[in-house]
C-alpha atoms as one frame of an Amber mdcrd trajectory, in Angstrom:
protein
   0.000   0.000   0.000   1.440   3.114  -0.814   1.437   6.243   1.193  -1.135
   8.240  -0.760  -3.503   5.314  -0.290  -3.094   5.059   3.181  -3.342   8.833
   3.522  -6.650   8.264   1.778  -7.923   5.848   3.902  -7.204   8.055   6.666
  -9.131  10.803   5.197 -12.125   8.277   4.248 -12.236   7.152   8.094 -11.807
  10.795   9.419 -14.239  11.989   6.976 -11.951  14.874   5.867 -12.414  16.047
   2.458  -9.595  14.380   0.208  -6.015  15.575  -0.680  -6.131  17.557   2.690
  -3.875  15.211   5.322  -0.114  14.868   4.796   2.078  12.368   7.278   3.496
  16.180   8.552  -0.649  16.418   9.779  -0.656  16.466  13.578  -3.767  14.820
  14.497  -4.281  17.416  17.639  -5.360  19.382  14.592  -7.532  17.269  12.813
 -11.270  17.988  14.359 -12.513  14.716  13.611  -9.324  13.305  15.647 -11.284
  11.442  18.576 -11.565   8.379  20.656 -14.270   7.066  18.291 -12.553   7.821
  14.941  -9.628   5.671  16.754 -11.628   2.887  17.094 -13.279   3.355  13.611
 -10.190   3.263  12.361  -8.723   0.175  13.974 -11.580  -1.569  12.939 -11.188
  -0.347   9.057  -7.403  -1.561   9.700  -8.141  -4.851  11.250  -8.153  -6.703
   7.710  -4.433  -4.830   6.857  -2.981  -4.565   9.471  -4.620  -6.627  12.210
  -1.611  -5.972  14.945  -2.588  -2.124  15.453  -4.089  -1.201  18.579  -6.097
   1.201  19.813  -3.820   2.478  22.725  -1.153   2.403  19.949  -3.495   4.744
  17.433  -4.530   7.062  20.248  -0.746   7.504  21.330   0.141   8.804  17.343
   0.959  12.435  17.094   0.821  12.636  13.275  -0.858  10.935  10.407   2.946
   9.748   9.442   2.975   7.929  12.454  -0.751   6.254  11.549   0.960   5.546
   8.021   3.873   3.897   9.619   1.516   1.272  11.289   0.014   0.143   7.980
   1.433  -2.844   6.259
């Protein structure tokens, strides 16, 4: 998976509009950045990348870091 697609998967869970995250993003920024986006999103990662937690999601400061965790 490339980074562009997992930056759009990230914007598709977060509901931002597209093209508008980068891995520089810091997710205290993002509005949409909450304890149930975090668990929407492990869920939508289960399938890829079933070994990413929740505690390890909530503890990312940027969407690079989120990107990092994706196979």
């Amino acid at each position: 998976m490339t980074v562009e697609e997992k930056l759009q998967l990230i914007e598709q869970v977060l509901q931002a509009e597209p093209n508008t995250l980068t891995e520089d993003t810091r997710l205290e920024n993002v509005l949409q950045w909450d304890s149930l986006t975090i668990l929407n999103l492990q869920i939508e990662l289960t399938v890829i990348s079933p070994d990413v937690s929740f505690d390890a999601l909530h503890d990312c400061k940027t969407v690079g870091e989120i990107c990092e965790m994706i196979a």
